[in-house]
N, C-alpha and C positions, 0 to 999 in steps of 0.2 A: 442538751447533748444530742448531737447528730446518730439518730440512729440506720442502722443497715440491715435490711431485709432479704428476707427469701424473693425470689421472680418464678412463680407456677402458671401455670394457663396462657402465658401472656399476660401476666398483671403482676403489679409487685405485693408482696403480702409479709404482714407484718409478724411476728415472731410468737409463739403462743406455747413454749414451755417456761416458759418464766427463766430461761437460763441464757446468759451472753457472754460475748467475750470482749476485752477491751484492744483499741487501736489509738496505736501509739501514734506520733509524728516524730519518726527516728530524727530529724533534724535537730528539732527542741528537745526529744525525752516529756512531751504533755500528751494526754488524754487528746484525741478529738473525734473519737467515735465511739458509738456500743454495737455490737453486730452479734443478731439474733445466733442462739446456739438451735440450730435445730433437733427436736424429738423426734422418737421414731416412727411416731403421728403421723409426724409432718412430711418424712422421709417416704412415709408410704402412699402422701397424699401424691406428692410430688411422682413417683413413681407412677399412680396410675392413672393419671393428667398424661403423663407421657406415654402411657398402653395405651391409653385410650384414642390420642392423636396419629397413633402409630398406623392403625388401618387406611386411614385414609391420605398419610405423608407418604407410606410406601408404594402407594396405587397412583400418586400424581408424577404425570411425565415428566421425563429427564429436561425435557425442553423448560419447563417449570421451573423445575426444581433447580436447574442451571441458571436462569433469570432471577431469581430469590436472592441468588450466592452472587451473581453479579450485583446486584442490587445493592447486597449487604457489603461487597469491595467499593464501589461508589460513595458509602458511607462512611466508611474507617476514613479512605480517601480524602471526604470533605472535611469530616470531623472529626480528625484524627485524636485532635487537641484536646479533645474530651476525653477521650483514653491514657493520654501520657500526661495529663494532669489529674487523673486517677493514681495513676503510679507512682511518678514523684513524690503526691502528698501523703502515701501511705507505705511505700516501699521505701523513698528516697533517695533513689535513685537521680541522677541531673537529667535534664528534660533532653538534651541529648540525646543518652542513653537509653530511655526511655522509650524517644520516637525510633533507634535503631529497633529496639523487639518489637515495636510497634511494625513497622516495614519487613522483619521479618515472620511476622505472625500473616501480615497481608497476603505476600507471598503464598502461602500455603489455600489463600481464603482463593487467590488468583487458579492455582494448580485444581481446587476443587470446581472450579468452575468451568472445566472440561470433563467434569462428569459424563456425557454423553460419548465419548470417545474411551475414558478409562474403563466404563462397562460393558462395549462392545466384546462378545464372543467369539466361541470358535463353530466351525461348519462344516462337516465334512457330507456331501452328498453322494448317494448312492457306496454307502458305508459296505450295506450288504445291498442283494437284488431286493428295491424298493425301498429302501433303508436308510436314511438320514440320522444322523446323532451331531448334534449341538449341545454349547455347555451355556450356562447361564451365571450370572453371581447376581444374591439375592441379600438384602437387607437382614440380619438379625434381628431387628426389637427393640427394645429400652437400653440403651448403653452407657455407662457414667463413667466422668472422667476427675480423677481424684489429682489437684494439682498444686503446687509447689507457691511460695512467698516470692522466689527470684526471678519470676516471670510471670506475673499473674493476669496478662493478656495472651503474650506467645501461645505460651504452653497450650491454654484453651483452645485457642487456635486451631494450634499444631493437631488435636483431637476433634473437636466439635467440628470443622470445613469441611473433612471427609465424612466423618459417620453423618452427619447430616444428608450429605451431597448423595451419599449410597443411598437412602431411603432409612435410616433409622430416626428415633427420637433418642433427643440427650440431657442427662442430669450432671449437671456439673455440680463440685461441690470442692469450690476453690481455699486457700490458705486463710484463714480466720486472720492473719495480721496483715494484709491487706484487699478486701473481699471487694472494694466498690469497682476496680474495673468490670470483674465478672459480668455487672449490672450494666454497666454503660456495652457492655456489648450485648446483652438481653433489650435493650432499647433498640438499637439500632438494628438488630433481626427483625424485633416489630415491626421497625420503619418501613424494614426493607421486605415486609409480604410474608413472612417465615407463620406459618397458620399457628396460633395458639397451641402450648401444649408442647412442642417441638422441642423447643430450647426450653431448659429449666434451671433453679441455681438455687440448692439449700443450702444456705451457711452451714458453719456448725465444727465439729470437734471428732472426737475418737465414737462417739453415739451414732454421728450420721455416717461416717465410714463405714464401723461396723453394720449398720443396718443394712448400707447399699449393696457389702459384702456377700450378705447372706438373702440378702430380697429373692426368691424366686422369680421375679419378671425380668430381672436386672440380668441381661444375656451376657456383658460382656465390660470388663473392666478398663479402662489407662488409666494407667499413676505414674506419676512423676516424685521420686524423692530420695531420699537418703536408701544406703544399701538393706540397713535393718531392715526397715518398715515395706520395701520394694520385695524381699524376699517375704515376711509375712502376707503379705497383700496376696503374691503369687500363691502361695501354698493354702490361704486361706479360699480366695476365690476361685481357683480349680477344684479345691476339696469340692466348690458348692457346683461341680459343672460348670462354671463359666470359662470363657475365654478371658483370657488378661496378658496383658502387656505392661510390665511395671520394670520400670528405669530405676536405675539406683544413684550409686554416687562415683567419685570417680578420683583419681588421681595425675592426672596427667601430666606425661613428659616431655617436655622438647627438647630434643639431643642436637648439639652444636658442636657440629667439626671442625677441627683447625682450618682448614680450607674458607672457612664459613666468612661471610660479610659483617665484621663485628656489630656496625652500626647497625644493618638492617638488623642482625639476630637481636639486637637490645631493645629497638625500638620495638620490635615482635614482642620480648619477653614483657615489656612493660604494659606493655598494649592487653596483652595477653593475660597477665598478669595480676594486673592491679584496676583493671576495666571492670566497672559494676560493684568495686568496692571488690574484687574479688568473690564477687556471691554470683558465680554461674558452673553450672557443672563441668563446662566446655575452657572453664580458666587451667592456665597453664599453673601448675606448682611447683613443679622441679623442671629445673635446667640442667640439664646431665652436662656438662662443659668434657669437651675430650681434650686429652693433653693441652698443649701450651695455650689453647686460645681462651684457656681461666682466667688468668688475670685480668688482661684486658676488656674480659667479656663483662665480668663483675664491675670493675671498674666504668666500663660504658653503663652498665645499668646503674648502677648507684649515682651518677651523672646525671640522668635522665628522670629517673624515681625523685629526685630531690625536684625535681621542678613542676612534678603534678601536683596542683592545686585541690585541696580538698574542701568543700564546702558545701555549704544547701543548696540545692535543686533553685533557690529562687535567683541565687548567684550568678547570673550570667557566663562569668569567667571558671567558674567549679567543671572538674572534670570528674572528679567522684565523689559520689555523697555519703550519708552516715552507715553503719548496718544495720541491719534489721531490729536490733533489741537490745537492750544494756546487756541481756545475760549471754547474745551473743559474743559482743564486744570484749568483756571479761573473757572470754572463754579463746578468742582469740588472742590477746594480750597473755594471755597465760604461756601461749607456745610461745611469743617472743621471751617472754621472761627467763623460762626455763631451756633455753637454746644452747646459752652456755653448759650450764651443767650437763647435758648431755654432747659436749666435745665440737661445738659447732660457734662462727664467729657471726656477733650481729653486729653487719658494717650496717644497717639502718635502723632503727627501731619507731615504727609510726605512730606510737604510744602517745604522746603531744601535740595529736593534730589539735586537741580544743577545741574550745564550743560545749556548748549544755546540751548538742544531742548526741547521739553514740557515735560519731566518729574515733576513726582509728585510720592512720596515715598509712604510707606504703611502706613495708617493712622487706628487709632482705637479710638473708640466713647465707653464708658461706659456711663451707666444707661439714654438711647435712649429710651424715652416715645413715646408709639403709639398718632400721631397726631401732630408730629412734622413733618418738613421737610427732617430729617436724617431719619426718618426711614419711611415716606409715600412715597417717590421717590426712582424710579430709578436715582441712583446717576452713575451708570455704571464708576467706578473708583475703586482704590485702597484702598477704605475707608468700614471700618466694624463696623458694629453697636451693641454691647454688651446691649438686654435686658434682664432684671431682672423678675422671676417670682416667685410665690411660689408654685404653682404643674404644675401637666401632663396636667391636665383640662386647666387651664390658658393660657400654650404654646400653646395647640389644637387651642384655641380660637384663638389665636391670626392668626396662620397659616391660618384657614378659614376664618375669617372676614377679609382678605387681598381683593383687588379686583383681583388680580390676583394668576394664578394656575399654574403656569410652571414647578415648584419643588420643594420639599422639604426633608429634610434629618431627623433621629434619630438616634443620641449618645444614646447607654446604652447595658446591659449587659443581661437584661431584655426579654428573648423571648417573653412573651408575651404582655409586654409593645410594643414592635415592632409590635409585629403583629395586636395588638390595634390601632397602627396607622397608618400603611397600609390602615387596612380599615377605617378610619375616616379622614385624612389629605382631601381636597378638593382640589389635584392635579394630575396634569398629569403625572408627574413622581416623585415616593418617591426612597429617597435612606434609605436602616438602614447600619449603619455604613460604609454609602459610602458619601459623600458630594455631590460630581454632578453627581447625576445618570440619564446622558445620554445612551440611550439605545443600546446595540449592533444594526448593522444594519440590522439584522433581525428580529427585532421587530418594534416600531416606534416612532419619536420622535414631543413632543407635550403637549403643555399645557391645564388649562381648563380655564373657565372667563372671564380674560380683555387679555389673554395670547396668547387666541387665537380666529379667527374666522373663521369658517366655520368645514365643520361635519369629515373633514379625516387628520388625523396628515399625519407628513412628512415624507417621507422616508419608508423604511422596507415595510410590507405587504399591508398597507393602502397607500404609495404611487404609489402600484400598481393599487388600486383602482381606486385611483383618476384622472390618467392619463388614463383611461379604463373606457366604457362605456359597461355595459351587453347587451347582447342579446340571446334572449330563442327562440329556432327552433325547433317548431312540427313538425316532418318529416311523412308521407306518402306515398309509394310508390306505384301507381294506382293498385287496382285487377278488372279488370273489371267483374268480376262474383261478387262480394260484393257491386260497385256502385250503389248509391241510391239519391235520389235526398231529404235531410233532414232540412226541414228548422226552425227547433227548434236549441236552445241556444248548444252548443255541450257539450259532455257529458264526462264523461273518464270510461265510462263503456259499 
């Protein structure tokens, strides 16, 4: 049995509470891994491997530290194939799909590699007579990043490029049901110069969370995951003083106008839709259809939906793979099941893709009333929800009265119906005639509501932020012919 370890110091180390967890191969439904549950031992060895690294990461120049991160882009680069056949075999995902998060994780590693330019300051001289004041942004400390089964390179990514690149050290402490990428990108930092200690990665469960939660050295949290556990995360690791940025889950709609291009809005919703097996936060779930262009819209997609192939990652021709777990699979099969009785028509049911791993085909939900369980849940599956409206107004409504703000899209032809909704939708990312509009990584990615908690999205210029703490420096350089002894409030004049 293949087993999966911790990577502390720069070395990988093997698992020492006697507690693991198992990895599946969602393709098959078999055993093909054990991967260490880390103690709070180990949590805290981890931890100050990474304090201890910390003094001398955050004292090497930008110039440095910019080279490392190139270094470490040249690697994904060459050997990317080693990351997205991490994925594949323990996610499931098609290699594809796989190499997409892969290229969008890079991205971010790219964006962090102008480090020397995103910590440039401000100057203002001769502030007062004699007087200079500059601001600085400085490194936090030990930061860890708690992250999600549906991305489990991105995501890391999306967190470890910058708090690294700022000058921090990082604990990741990736999804137990598929850990081995985490490692194959702890290899390749090595490769690429990253000093021992820097980068870290303890497996593990609700033990290593909680421990990380409450660590005292542990300055600052990202999590990535469902809205529950993103709102505890928040509430807990503020309670402990830290800074945190934790994402949640999300609902997303893409409103289609009569006006709208049926074929592109289908091929969007599908794309959209049923891409990744439906396991990404950024997947579209509801299609708000405005007046007449329902039918036909439905109809294009159930066209479309009938001809993606569902299969294993080793399938050449597969465009989606299994889910994540049997008990996932169940649990989405459940909302098809129960569709009807709650007043809604299932023109697909993905129920029969087959195979002995967790597969579940592309499923479609027509005339999905707000306040049922099909369209009030994250269903995180292959399944789409067709509602019915009769205007722009109604759709609006519906997008905002959601509890969650992560994204949303508009279908239509309409510049200024678009730009209407720009500024009206109540979320963090709008797409118009884009379906998931995740943002280049020079900008940042992020929701509003239940989507997310805490004040600075991930990634791009605000995860420069967040891993960065300001600091403003009045300079004075002594003239002893102007000293005076002033002990009023100081002035800037």
């Amino acid at each position: 049995m293949r087993s999966i370890n911790h990577w502390i110091g720069g070395k990988s180390i093997p698992g020492g509470s006697g507690r693991h967890g198992t990895v599946f191969d969602p393709a098959t439904g078999t055993v093909q891994a054990e991967v260490a549950f880390a103690s709070v031992e180990e949590v805290d060895q981890a931890v100050a491997v990474a304090d201890e690294a910390f003094g001398s990461w955050r004292s090497t120049s930008l110039s440095r530290r910019s080279e490392v991160l190139f270094n470490f882009r040249q690697l994904l680069h060459d050997r990317g194939s080693e990351v997205v056949d991490a994925i594949s075999a323990e996610h499931g995902k098609v290699r594809s799909d796989a190499a997409g998060e892969l290229a969008r994780g890079l991205e971010n590693v790219e964006f962090a590699c102008g480090i020397p330019s995103l910590l440039k300051g401000e100057f203002s001289e001769q502030a007062s007579t004699g007087v200079d004041v500059y601001s600085i942004r400085q490194p936090l400390g030990v930061v860890a990043g708690i992250t999600p089964f549906n991305f489990p390179a991105m995501v890391p990514l999306w967190m470890c490029a910058n708090a690294i690149a700022c000058g921090n050290t990082f604990v990741l402490k990736p999804s137990e049901k598929d850990p081995s990428a985490s490692l194959v990108l702890a290899e390749l930092f090595a490769e690429a110069g990253l000093p021992e200690g820097v980068f870290n990665v303890v497996q593990g469960d609700k033990v290593a969370v909680d421990r990380l939660l409450e660590h005292p050295q542990v300055a600052a949290i990202s999590f990535v995951g469902s809205t529950p556990v993103a709102r505890e995360i928040y509430r807990r690791g503020t309670d402990a003083g830290k800074r945190v940025q934790a994402l949640g889950g999300a609902k997303n709609h893409m409103v289609v106008l009569p006006d709208a291009d049926v074929g592109l809005a289908a091929d969007a919703a599908v794309s959209a839709g049923y891409g990744s097996s439906g396991e990404r936060c950024m997947a579209v779930s509801v299609v708000v259809a405005v007046g007449a262009v329902a039918d036909p819209l439905v109809e294009a997609i159930a066209e479309r939906a009938t001809r993606v192939k569902v299969g294993p990652a080793s399938d050449p021709d597969a465009e989606i793979g299994p889910l994540i777990s049997a008990e996932h699979r169940d649990r989405v099969r459940g909302y098809v099941a129960g569709a009807t009785a709650e007043g809604a028509e299932v023109v697909l049911d993905g129920g029969d893709a087959g195979g002995d791993g967790y597969f579940f085909g592309p499923s479609l939900l027509d005339r999905v009333q707000p306040g049922t369980r099909a369209y009030e849940d994250e269903i995180f599956g292959p399944v789409l929800s067709v509602t019915r409206v009769d205007s722009y107004a109604e759709a609006v409504r519906l997008v905002n009265d959601n509890p969650y703000g992560n994204g949303t899209a508009i279908f239509t032809r309409d510049g200024g119906a678009a730009r209407r909704f720009q500024f009206e939708a109540k979320c963090g990312m709008v797409g118009i005639n884009v379906p998931i509009p995740v943002p280049v990584a020079y900008y940042s990615f992020g929701g509003w509501k239940a989507s997310l908690f805490g004040d600075r999205h991930i990634y791009g210029p605000e995860g420069v932020d967040f891993y960065t703490q300001g600091k403003v420096v009045t300079a004075r350089w002594p003239d002893p012919a102007t000293s005076s002894v002033d002990l009023g409030f100081p002035r800037t004049r």
